[in-house]
C-alpha positions in Angstrom: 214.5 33.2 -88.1 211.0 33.7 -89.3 208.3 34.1 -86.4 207.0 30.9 -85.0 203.2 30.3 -86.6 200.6 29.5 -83.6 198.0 27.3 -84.9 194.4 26.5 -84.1 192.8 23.1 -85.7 189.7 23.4 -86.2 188.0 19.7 -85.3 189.3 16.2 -83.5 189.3 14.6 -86.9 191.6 11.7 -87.9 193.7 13.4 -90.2 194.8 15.4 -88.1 195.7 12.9 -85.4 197.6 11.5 -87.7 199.5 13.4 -90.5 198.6 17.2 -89.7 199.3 17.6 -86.2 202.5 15.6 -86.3 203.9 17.5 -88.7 203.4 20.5 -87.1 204.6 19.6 -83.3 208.1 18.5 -85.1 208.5 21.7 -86.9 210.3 24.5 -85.3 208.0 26.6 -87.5 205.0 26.0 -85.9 203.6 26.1 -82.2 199.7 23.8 -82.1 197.8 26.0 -79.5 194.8 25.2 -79.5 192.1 22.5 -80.8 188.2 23.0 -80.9 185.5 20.6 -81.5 181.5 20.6 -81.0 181.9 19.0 -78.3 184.1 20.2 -75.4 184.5 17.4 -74.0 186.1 15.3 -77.2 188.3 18.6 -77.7 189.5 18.8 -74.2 190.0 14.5 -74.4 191.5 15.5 -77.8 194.0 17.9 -76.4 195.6 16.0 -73.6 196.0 13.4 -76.1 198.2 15.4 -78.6 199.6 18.0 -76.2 198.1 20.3 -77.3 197.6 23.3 -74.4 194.2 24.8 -75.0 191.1 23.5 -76.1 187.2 25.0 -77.1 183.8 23.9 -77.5 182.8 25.2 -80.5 184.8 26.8 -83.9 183.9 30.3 -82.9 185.8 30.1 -79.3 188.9 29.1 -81.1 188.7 32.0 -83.7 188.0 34.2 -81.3 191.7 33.8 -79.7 193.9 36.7 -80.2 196.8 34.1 -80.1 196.1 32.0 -82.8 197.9 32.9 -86.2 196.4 30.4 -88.5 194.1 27.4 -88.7 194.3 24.0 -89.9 190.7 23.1 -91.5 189.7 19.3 -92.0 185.9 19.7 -91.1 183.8 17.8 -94.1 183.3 19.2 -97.3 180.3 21.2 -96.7 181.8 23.2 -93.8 185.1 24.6 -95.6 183.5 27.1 -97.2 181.5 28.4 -93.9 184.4 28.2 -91.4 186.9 29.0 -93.4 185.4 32.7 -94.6 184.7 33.0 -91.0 188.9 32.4 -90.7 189.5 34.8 -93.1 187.3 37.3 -91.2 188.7 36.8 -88.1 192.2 37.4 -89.5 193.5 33.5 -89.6 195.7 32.2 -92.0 193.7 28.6 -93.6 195.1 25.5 -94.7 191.9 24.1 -95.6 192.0 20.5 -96.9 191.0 19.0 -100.2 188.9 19.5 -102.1 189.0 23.1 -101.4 185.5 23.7 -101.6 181.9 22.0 -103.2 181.0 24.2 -105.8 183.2 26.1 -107.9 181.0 29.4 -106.6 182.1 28.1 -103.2 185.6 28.0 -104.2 185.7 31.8 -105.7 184.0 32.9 -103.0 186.6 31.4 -99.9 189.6 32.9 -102.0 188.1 36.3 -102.4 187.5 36.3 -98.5 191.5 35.2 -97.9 192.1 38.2 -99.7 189.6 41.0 -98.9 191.3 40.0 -95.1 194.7 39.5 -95.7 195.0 36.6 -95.3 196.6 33.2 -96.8 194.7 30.2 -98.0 196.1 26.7 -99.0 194.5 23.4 -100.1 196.0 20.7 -98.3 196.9 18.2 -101.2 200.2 17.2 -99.7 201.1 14.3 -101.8 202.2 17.1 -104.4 205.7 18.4 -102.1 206.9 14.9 -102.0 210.8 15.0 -103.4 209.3 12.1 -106.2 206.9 14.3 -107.5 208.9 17.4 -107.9 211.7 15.1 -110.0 208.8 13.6 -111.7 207.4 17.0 -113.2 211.2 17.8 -113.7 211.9 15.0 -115.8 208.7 15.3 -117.7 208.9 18.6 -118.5 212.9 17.8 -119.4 211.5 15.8 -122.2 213.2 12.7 -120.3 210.3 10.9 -121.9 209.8 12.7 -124.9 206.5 14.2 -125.5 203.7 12.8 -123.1 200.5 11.7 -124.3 199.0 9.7 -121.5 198.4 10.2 -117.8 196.8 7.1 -116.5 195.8 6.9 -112.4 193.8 5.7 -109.6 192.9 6.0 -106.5 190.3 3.2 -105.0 189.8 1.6 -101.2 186.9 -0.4 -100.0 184.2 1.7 -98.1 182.3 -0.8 -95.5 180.5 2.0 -93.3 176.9 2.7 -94.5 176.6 6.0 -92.7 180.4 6.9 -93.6 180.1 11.5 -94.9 181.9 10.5 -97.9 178.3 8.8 -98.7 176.5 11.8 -97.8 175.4 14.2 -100.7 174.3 16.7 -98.4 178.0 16.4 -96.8 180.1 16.7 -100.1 180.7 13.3 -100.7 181.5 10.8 -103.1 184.4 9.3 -104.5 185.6 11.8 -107.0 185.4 14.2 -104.2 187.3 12.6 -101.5 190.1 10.3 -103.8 189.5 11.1 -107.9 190.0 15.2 -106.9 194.1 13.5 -106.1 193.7 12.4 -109.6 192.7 15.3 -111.3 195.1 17.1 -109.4 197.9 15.1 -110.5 196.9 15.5 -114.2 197.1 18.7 -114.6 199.9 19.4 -112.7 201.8 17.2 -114.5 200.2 17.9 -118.1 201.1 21.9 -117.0 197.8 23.7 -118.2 194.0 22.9 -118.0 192.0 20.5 -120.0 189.6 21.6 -122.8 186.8 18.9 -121.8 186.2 16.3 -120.0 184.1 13.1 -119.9 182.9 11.0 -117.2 180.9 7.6 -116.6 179.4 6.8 -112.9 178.4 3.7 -111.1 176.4 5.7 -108.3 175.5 4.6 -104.6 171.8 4.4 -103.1 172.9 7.3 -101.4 173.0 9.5 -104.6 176.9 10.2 -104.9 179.1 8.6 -107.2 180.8 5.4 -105.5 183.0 4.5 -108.7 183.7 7.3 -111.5 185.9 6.9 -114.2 187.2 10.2 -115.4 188.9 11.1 -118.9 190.5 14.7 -119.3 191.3 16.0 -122.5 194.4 18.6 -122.9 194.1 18.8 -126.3 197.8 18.8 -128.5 197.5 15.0 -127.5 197.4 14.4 -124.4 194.9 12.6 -123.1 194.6 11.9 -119.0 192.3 8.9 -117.1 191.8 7.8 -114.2 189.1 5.6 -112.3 188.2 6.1 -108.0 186.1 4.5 -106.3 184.8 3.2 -102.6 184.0 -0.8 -103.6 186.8 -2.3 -104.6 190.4 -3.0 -103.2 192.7 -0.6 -102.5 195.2 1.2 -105.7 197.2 4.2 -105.5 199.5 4.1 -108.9 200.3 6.7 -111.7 202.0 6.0 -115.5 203.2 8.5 -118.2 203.3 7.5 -121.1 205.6 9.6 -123.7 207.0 9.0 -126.7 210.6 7.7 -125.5 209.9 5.7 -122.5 206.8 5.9 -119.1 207.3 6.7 -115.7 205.7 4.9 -112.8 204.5 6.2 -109.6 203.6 3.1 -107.1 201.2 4.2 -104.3 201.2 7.4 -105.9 199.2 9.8 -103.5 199.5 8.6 -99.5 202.9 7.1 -99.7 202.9 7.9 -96.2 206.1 8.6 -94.3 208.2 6.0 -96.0 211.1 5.2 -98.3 209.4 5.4 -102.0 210.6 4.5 -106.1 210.0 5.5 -109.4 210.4 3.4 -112.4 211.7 4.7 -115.6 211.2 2.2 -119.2 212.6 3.1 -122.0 211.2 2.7 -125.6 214.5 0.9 -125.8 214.0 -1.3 -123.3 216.4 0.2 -120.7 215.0 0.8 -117.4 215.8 2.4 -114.0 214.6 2.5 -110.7 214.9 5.6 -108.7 214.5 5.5 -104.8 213.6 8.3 -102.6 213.8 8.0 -98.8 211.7 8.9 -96.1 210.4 12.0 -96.0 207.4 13.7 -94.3 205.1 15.5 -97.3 203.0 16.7 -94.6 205.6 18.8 -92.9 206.8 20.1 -96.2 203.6 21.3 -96.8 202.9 22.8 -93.5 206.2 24.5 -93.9 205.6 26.0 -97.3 202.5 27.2 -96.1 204.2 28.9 -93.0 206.9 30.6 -95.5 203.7 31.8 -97.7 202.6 33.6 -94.3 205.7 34.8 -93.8 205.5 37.1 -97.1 207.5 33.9 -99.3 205.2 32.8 -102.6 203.9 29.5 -101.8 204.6 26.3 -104.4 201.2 26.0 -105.6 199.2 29.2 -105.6 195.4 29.0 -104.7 194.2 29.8 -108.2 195.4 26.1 -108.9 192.4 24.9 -106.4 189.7 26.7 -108.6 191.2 25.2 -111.7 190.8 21.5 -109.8 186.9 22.6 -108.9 186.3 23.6 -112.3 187.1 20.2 -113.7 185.6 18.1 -110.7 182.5 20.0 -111.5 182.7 19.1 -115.1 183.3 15.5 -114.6 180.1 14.9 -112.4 178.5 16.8 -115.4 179.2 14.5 -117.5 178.8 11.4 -115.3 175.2 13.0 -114.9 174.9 12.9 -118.5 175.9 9.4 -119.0 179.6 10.3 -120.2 178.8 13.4 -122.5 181.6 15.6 -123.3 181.5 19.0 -121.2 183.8 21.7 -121.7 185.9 23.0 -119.1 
């Protein structure tokens, strides 16, 4: 049996409350040692809550213990980078969730810190080791739609808190970075290779970032990806590829959440099929993968694949800043 992973999470914050934490405490992978937040008092509050045994006030406390093996970073946007280079130098494992980083400088500069220390790093896009998605890509690249040519998403809710980060420039923010980065991943994991150029229009908040972006990726040979995001209108999760024998159809195609799921298959002959999956829990999957990557396994999606989702975030608000100009990837 591989050793058990003893983890530190770096922050009280709701995702980990909810999805993060959870998956770890039921995996017989993982031990949750310790939590640290600014204030000691929330971490301490924090701690009883979950169950967790130890808690810190302040990042640095938490790094500092010797028996902590990795740590699980949800901080906002701005702080991956900072705390998880400190991680790395400290000699922690980092699942760091998405997007990995701000800038795709950023980005380089947190990988080449995992490895000038040993250590792994992971972007936390868990929606990708859900058993629909693996017999999505499998299909798809079966030519059980013949060739694909479109890759149509989105990813919206309603934001109704002014001083919500994701409206914070300064903090990372907007809605290409907190929802559209799941539909740029999606793209080019399913289209299998990077897009040439992208364009991108903006409808942007008073706070400076984009509130609505609508993104188009081009793969060249053609295939042609789109999606829109955005924080003012109701809430959409879906996914279709299109091909040339048939689509696929991903309902709530992101945060599915821990619940019985479908895919619909249409064929150009007007056959159809509906494919369930049940229950699983992507967040323990992922946790797991990354606990078998520290254990010397290779991990699903290597981190190379979160500097190739920077690169084309970064071109997209490019272009959005240019009123929809073409930029090259």
């Amino acid at each position: 049996m591989e050793k058990i992973t003893r983890w530190g999470i770096l922050s009280t914050a709701k995702i980990g409350r909810k999805a993060v934490i959870p998956a770890l405490q039921v995996s017989p992978m993982a031990e949750v040692s310790a939590v640290a937040s600014r204030d000691g008092q929330s971490a301490r509050t924090f701690a009883d809550q979950m169950g967790i045994p130890r808690s810190y006030e302040g990042y640095d406390a938490l790094l500092a213990d010797p028996e902590i093996d990795a740590v699980y970073n949800p901080l906002p946007n701005h702080l991956h980078k900072t705390w998880t280079i400190k991680a790395a130098q400290a000699g922690k494992h980092i699942l760091c969730e998405k997007p990995l980083a701000v800038t795709v400088e950023d980005c380089r500069e947190m990988i080449a810190a995992a490895r000038a220390n040993g250590v792994q790093l992971m972007e936390a896009f868990m929606y990708r080791y859900h058993p629909r998605i693996q017999t999505v890509r499998q299909m798809v690249n079966g030519g059980a739609i013949g060739e694909i040519h479109t890759i149509e998403s989105a990813f919206t809710f309603m934001l109704t808190e002014p001083n919500n980060i994701r409206l914070n420039p300064a903090m990372g923010g907007g809605a290409l970075m907190d929802v559209g980065c799941y539909c740029v991943n999606l793209s080019r994991l399913l289209a299998g290779r990077e897009p040439l150029a992208v364009n991108a229009r903006a409808h942007w908040a008073a706070s400076g970032v984009d509130e609505q972006l609508t993104g188009l990726l081009d793969f060249g040979d053609g295939l042609i990806a789109h999606f829109d995001c955005g924080f003012n209108q109701a809430h959409r999760q879906r996914c279709l590829i299109a091909g040339s024998k048939g689509t696929l159809e991903l309902p709530i195609a992101f945060n599915m959440g821990i619940a019985a799921t479908r895919l619909l298959e249409n064929k150009l002959n007007g056959d159809s099929q509906v494919y369930g999956f049940p229950a699983v829990d992507m967040y323990r999957l992922m946790v797991e993968d990354f606990m078998h990557a520290i254990a010397g396994q290779e991990p699903a999606f290597p981190i190379e694949d979160a500097l190739g989702n920077m690169r084309v975030i970064a071109a997209l608000l490019a272009s959005a800043r240019q009123d929809g100009r073409s930029v090259t990837v």
